[in-house]
PyMOL Python script that loads the backbone (N, CA, C, O; Angstrom):
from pymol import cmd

cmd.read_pdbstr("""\
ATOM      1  N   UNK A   1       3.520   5.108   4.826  1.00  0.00           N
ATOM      2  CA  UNK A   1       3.872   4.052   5.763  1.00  0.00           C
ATOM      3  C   UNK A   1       5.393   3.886   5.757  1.00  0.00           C
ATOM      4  O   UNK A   1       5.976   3.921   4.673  1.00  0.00           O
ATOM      5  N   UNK A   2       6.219   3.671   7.127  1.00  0.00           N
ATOM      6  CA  UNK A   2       7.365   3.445   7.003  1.00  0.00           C
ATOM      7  C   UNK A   2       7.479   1.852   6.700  1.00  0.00           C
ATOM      8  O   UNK A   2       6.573   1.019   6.739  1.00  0.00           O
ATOM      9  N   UNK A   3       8.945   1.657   6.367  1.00  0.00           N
ATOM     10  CA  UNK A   3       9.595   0.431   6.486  1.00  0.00           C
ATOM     11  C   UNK A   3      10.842   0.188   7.507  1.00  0.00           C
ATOM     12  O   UNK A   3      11.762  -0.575   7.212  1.00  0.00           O
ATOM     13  N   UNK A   4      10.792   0.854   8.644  1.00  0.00           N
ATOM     14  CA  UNK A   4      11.354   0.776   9.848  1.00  0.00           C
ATOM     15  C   UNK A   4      10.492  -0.279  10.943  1.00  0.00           C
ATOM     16  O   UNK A   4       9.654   0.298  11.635  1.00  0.00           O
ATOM     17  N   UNK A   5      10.603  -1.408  11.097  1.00  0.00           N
ATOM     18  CA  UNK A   5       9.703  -2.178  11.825  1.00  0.00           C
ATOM     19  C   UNK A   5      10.134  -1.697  13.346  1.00  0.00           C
ATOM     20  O   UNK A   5       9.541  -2.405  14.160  1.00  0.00           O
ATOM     21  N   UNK A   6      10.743  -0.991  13.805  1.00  0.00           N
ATOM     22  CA  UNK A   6      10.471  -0.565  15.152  1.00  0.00           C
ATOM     23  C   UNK A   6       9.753   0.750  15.063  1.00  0.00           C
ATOM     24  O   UNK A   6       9.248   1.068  16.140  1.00  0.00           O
ATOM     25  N   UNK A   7       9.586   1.504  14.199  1.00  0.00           N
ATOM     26  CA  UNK A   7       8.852   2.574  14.221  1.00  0.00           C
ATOM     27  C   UNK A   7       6.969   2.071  13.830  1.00  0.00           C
ATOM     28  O   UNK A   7       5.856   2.581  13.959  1.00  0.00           O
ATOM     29  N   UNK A   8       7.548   0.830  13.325  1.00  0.00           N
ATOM     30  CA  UNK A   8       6.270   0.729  12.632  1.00  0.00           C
ATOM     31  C   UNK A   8       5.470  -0.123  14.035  1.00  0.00           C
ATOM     32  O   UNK A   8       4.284   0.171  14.178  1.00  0.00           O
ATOM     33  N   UNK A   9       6.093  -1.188  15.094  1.00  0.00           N
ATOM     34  CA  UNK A   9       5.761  -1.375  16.186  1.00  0.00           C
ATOM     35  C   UNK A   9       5.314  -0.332  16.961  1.00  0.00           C
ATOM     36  O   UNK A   9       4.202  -0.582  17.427  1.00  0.00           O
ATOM     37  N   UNK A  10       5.877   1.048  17.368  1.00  0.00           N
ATOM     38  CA  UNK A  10       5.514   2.069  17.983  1.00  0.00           C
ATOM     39  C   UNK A  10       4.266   2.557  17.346  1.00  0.00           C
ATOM     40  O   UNK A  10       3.231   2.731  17.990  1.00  0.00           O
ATOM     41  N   UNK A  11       4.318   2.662  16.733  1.00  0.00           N
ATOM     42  CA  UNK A  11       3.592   3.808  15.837  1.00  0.00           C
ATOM     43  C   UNK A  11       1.894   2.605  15.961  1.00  0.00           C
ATOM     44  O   UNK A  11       0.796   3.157  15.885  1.00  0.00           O
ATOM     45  N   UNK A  12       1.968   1.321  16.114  1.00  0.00           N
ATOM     46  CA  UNK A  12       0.769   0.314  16.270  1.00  0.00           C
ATOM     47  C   UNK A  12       0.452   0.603  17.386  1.00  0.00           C
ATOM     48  O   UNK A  12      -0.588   1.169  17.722  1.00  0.00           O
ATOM     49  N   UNK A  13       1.352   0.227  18.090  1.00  0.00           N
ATOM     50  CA  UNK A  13       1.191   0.141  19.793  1.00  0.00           C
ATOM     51  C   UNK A  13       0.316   1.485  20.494  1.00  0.00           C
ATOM     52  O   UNK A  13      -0.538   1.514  21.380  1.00  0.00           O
ATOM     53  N   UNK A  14       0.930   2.527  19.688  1.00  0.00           N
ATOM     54  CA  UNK A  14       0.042   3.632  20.141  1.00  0.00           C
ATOM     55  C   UNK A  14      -1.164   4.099  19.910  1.00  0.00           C
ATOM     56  O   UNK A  14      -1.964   4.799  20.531  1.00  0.00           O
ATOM     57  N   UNK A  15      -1.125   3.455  18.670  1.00  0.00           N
ATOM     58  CA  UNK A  15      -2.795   3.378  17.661  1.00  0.00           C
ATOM     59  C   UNK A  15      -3.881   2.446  18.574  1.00  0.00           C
ATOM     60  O   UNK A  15      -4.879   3.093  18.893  1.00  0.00           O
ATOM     61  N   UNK A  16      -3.870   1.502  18.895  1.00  0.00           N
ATOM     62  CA  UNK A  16      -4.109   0.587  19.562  1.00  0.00           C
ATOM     63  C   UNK A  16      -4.156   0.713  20.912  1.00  0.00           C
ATOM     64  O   UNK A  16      -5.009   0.006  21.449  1.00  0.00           O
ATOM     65  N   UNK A  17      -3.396   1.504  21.738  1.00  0.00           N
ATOM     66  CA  UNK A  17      -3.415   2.005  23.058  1.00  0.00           C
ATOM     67  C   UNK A  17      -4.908   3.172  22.918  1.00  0.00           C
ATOM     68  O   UNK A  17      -6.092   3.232  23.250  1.00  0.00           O
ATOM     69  N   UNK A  18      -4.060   3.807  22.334  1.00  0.00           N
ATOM     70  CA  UNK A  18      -5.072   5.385  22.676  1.00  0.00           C
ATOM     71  C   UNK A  18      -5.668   5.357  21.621  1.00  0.00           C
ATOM     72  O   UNK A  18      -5.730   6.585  21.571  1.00  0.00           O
ATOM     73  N   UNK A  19      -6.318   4.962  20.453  1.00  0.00           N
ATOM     74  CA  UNK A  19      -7.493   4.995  19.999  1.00  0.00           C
ATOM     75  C   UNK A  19      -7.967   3.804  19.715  1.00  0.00           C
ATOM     76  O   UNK A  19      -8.988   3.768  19.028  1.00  0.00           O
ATOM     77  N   UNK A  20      -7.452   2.741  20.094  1.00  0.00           N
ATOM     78  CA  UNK A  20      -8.178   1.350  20.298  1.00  0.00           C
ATOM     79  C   UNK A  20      -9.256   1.120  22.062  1.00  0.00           C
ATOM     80  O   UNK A  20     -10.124   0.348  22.470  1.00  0.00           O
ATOM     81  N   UNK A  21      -8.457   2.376  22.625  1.00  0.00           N
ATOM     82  CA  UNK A  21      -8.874   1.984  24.533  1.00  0.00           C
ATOM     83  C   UNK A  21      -8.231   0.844  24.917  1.00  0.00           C
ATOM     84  O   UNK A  21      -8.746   0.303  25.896  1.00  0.00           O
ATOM     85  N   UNK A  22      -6.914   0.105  24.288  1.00  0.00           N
ATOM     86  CA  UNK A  22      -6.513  -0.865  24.955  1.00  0.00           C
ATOM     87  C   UNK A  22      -5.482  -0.959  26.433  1.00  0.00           C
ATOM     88  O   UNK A  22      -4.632  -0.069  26.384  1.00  0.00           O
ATOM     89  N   UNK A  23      -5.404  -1.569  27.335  1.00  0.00           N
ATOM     90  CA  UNK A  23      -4.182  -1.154  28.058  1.00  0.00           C
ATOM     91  C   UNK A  23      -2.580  -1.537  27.119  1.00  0.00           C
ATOM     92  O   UNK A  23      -2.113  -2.123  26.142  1.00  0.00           O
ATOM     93  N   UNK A  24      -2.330  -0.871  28.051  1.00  0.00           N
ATOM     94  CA  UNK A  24      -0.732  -0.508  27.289  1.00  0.00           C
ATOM     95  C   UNK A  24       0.133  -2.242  27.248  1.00  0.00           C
ATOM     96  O   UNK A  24       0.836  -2.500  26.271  1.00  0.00           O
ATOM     97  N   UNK A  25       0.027  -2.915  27.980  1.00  0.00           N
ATOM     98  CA  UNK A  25       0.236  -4.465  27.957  1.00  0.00           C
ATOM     99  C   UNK A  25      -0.410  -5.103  26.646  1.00  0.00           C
ATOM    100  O   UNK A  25       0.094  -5.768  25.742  1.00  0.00           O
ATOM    101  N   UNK A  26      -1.479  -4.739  26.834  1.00  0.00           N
ATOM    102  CA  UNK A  26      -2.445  -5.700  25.141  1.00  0.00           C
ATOM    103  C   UNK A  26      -1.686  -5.076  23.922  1.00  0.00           C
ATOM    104  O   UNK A  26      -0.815  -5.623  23.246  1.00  0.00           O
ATOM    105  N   UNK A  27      -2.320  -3.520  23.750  1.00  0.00           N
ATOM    106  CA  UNK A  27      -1.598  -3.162  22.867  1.00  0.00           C
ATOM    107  C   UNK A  27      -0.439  -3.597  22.631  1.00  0.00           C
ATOM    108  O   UNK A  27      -0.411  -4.259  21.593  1.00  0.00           O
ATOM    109  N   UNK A  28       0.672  -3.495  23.226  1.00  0.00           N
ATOM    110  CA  UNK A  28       2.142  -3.748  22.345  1.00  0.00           C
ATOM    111  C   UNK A  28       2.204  -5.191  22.525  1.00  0.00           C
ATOM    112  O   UNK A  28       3.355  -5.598  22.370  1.00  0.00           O
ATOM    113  N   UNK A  29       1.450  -6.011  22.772  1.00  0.00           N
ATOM    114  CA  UNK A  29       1.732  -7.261  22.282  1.00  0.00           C
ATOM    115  C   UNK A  29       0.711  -7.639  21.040  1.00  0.00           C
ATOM    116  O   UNK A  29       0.988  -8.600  20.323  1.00  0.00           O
ATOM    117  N   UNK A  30      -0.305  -6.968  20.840  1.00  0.00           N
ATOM    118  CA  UNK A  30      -0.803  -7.288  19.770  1.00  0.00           C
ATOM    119  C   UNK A  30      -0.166  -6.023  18.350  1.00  0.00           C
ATOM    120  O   UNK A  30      -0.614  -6.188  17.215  1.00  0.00           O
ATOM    121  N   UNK A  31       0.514  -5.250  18.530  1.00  0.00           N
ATOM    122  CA  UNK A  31       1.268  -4.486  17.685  1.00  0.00           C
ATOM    123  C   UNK A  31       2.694  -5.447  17.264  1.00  0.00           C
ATOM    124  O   UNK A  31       3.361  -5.365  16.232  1.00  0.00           O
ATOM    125  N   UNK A  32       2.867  -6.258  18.305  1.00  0.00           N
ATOM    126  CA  UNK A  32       4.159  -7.177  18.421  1.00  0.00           C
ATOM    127  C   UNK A  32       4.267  -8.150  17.492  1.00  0.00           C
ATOM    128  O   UNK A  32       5.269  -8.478  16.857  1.00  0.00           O
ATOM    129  N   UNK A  33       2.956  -8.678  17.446  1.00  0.00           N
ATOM    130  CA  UNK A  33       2.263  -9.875  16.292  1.00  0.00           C
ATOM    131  C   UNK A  33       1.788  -9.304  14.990  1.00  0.00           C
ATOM    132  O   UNK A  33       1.736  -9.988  13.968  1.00  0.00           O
ATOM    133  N   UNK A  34       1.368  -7.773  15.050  1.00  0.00           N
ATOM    134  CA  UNK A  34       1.073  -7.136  13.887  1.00  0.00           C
ATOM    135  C   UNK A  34       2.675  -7.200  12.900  1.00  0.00           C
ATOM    136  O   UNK A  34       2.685  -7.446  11.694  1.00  0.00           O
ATOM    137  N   UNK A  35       3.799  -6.951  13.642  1.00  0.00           N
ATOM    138  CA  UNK A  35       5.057  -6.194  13.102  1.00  0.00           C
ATOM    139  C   UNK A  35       6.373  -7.495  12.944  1.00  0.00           C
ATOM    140  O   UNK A  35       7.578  -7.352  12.739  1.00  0.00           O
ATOM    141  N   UNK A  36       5.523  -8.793  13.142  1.00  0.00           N
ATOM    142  CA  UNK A  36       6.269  -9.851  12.730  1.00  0.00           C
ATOM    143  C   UNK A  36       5.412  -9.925  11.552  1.00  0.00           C
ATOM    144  O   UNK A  36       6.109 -10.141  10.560  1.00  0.00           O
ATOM    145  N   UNK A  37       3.888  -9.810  11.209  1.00  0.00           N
ATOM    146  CA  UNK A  37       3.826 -10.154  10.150  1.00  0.00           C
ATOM    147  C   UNK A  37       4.508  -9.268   8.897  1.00  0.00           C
ATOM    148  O   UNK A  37       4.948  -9.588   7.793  1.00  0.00           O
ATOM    149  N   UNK A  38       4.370  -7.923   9.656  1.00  0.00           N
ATOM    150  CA  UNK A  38       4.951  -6.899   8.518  1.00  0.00           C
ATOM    151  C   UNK A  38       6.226  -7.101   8.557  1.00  0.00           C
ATOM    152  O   UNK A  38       6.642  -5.981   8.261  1.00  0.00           O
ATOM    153  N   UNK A  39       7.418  -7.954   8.768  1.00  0.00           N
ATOM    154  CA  UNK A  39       8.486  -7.798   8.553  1.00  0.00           C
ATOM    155  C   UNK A  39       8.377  -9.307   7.537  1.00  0.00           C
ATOM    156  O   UNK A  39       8.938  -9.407   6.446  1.00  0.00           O
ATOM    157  N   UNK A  40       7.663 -10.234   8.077  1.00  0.00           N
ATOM    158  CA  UNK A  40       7.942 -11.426   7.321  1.00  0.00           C
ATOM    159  C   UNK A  40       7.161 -10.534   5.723  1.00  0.00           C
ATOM    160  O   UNK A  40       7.807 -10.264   4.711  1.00  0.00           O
ATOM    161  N   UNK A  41       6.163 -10.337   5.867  1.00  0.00           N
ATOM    162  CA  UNK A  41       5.485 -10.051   3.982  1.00  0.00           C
ATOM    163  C   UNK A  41       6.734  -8.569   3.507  1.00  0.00           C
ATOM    164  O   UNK A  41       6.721  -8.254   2.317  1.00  0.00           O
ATOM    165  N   UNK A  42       7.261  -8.140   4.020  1.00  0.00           N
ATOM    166  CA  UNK A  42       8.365  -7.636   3.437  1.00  0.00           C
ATOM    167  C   UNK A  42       9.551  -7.728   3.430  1.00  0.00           C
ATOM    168  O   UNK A  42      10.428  -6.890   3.221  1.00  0.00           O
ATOM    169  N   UNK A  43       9.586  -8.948   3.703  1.00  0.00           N
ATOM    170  CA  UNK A  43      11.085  -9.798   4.202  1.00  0.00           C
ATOM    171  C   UNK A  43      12.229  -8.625   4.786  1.00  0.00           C
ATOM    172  O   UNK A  43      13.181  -8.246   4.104  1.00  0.00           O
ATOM    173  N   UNK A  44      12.086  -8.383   5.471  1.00  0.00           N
ATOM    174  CA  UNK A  44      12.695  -7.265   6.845  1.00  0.00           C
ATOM    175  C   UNK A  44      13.058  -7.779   7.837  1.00  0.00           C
ATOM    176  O   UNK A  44      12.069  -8.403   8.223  1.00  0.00           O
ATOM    177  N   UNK A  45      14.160  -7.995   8.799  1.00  0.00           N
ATOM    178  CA  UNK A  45      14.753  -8.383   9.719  1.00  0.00           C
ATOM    179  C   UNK A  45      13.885  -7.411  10.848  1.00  0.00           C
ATOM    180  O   UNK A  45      13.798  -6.184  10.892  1.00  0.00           O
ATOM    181  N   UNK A  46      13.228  -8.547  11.817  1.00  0.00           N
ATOM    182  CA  UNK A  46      12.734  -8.305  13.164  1.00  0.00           C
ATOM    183  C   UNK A  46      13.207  -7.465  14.001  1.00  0.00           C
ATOM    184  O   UNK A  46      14.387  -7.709  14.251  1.00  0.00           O
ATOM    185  N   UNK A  47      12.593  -6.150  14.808  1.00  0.00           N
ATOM    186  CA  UNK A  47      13.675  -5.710  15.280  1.00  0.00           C
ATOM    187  C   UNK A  47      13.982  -6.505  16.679  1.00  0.00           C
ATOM    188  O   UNK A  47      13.358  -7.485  17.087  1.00  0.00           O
ATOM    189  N   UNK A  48      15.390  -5.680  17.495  1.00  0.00           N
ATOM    190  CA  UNK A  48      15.675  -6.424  18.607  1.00  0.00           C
ATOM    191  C   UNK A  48      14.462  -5.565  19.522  1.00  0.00           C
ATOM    192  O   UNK A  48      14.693  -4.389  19.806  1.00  0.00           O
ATOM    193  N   UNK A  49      13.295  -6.149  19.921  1.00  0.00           N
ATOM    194  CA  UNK A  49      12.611  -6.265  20.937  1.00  0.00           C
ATOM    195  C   UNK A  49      12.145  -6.974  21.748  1.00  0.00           C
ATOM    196  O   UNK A  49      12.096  -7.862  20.898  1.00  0.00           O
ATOM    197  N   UNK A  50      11.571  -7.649  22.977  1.00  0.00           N
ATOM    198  CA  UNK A  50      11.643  -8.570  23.583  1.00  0.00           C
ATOM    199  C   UNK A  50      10.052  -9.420  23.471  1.00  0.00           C
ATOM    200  O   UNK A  50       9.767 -10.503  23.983  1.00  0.00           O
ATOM    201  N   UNK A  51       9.121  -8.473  22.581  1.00  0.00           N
ATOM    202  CA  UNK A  51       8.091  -9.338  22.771  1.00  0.00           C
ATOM    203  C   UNK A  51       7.772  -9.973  21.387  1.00  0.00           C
ATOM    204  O   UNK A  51       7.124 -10.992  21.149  1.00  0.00           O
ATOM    205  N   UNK A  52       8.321  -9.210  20.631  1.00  0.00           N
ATOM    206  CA  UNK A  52       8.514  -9.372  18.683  1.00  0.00           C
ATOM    207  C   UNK A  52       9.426 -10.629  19.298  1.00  0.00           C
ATOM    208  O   UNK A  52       9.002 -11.735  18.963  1.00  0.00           O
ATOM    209  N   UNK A  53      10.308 -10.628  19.928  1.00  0.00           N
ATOM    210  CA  UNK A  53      11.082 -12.174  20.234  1.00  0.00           C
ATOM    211  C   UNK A  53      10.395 -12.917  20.558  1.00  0.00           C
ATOM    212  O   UNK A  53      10.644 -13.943  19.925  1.00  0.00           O
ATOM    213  N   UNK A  54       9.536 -13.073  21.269  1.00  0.00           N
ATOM    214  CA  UNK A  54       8.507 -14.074  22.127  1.00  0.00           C
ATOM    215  C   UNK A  54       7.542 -14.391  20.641  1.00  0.00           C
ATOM    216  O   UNK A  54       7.428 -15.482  20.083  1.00  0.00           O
ATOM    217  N   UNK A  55       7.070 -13.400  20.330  1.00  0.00           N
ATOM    218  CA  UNK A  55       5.843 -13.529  18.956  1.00  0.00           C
ATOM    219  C   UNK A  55       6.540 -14.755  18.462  1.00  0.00           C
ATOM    220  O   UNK A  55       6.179 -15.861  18.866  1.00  0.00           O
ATOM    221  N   UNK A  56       7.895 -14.567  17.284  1.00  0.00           N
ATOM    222  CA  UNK A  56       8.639 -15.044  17.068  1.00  0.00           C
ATOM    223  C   UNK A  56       8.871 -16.554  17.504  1.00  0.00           C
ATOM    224  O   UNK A  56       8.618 -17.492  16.748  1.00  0.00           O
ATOM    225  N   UNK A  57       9.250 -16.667  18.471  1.00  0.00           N
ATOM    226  CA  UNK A  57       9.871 -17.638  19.232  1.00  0.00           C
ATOM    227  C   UNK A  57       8.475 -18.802  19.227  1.00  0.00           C
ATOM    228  O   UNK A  57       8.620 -19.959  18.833  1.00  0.00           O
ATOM    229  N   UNK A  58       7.169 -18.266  19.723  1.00  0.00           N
ATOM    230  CA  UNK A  58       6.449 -19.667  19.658  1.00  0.00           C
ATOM    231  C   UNK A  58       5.402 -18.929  18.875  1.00  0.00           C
ATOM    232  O   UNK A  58       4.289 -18.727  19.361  1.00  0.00           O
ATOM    233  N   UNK A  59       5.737 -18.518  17.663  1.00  0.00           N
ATOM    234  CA  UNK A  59       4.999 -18.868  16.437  1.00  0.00           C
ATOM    235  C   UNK A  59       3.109 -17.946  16.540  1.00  0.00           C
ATOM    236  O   UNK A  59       1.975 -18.142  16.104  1.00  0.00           O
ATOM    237  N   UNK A  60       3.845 -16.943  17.405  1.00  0.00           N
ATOM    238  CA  UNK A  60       1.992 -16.240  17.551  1.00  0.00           C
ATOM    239  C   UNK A  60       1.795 -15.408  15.728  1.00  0.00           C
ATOM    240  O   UNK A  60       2.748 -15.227  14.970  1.00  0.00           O
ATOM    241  N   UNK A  61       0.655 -15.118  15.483  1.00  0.00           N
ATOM    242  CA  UNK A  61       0.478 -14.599  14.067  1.00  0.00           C
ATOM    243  C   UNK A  61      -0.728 -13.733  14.747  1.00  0.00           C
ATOM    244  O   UNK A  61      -1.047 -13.708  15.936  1.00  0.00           O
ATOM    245  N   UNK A  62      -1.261 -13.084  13.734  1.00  0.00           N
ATOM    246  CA  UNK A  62      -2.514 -12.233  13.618  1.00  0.00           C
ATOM    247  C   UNK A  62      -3.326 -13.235  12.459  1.00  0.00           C
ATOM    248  O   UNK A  62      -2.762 -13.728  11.482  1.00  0.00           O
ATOM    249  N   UNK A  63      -4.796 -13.414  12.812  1.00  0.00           N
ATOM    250  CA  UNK A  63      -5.505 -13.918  12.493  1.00  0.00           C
ATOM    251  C   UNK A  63      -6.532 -13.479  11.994  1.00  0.00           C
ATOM    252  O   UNK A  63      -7.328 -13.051  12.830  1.00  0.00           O
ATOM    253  N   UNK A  64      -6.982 -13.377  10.500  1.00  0.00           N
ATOM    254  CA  UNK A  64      -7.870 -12.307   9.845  1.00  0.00           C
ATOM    255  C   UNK A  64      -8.867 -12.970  10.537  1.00  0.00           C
ATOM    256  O   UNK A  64      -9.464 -12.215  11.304  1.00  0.00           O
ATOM    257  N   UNK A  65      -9.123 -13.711  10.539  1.00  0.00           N
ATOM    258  CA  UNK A  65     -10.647 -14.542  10.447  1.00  0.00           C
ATOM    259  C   UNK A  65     -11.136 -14.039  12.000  1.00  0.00           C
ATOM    260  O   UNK A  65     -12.140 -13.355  12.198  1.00  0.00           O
ATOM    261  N   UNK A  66      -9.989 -14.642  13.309  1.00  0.00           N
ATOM    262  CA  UNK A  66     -11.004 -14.094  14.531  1.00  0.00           C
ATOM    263  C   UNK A  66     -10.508 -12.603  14.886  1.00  0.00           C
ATOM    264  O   UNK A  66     -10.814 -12.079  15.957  1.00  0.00           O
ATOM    265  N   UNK A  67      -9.906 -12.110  14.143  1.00  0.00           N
ATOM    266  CA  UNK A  67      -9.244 -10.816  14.047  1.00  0.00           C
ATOM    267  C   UNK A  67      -7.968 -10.241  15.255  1.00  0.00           C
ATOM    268  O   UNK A  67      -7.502  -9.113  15.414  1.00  0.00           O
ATOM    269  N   UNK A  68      -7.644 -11.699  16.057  1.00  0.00           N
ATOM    270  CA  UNK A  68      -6.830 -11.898  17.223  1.00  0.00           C
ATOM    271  C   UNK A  68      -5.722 -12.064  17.321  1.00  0.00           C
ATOM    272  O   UNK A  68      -5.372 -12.284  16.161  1.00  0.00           O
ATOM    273  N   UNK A  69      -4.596 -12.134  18.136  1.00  0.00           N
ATOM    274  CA  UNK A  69      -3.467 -13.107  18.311  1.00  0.00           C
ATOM    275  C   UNK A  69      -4.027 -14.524  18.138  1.00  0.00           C
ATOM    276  O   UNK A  69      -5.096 -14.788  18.687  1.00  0.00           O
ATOM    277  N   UNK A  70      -3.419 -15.410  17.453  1.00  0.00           N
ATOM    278  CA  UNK A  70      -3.188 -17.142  17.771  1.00  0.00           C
ATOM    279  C   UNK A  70      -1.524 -17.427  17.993  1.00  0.00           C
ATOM    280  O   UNK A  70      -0.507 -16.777  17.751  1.00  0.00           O
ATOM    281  N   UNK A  71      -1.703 -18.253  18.362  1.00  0.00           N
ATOM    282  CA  UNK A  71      -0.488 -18.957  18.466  1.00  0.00           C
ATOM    283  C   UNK A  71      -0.693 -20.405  17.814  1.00  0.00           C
ATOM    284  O   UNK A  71      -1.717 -21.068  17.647  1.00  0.00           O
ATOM    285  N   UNK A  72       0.487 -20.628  17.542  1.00  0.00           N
ATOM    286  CA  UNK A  72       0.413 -21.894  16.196  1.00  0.00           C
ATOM    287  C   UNK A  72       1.602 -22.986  17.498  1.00  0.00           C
ATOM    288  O   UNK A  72       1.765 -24.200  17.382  1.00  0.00           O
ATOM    289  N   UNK A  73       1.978 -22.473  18.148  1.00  0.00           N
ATOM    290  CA  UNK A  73       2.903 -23.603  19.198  1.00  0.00           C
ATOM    291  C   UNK A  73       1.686 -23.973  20.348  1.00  0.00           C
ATOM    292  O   UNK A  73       0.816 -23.276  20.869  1.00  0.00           O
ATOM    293  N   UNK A  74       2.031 -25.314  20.474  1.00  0.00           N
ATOM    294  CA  UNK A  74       1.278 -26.175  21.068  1.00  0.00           C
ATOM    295  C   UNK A  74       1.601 -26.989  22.102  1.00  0.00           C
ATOM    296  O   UNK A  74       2.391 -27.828  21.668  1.00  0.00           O
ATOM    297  N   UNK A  75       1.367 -27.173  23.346  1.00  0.00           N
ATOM    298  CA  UNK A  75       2.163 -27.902  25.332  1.00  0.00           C
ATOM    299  C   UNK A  75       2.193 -28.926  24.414  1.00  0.00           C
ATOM    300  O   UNK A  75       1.739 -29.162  23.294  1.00  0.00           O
ATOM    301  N   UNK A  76       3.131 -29.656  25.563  1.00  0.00           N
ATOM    302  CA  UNK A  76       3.153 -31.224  25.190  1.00  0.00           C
ATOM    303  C   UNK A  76       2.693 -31.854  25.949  1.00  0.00           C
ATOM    304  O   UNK A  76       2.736 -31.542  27.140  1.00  0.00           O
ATOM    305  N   UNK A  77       2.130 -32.894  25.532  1.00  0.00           N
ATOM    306  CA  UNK A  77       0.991 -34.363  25.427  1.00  0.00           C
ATOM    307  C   UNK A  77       0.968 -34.637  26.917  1.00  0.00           C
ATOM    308  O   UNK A  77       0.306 -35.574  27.363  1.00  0.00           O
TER     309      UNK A  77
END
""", "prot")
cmd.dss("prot")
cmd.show_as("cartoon", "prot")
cmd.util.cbc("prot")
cmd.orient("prot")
């Protein structure tokens, strides 16, 4: 396994595309949420990508339990 988190984003995204059957939109956003967690549990600086920014930005994670994206940011009242 690398410790390049943009290789390690690619390298999901494609796993997940072509042997998940996902479209190419799902995939790299759920590779996006995979590769914030792998940078936070190896304390690794995010790379500059625009959806790892968004993940980022309102707090989406990967979720063992429903095995999904969540998001932890919440509209207001």
């Amino acid at each position: 396994m690398t410790d390049d988190p943009l290789e390690f984003f690619m390298e999901r995204a494609a796993i997940i595309e072509f042997d998940g059957g996902s479209p190419r939109h799902e995939a790299e956003f759920r590779a996006a949420v995979l590769t914030v967690r792998f940078c936070d549990t190896r304390g690794l600086d995010k790379p500059e990508h625009p959806l790892i920014w968004f993940c980022t930005l309102n707090r989406v994670y990967w979720s063992a339990e429903t095995e999904k994206p969540e998001s932890g940011w919440k509209p207001w009242s």
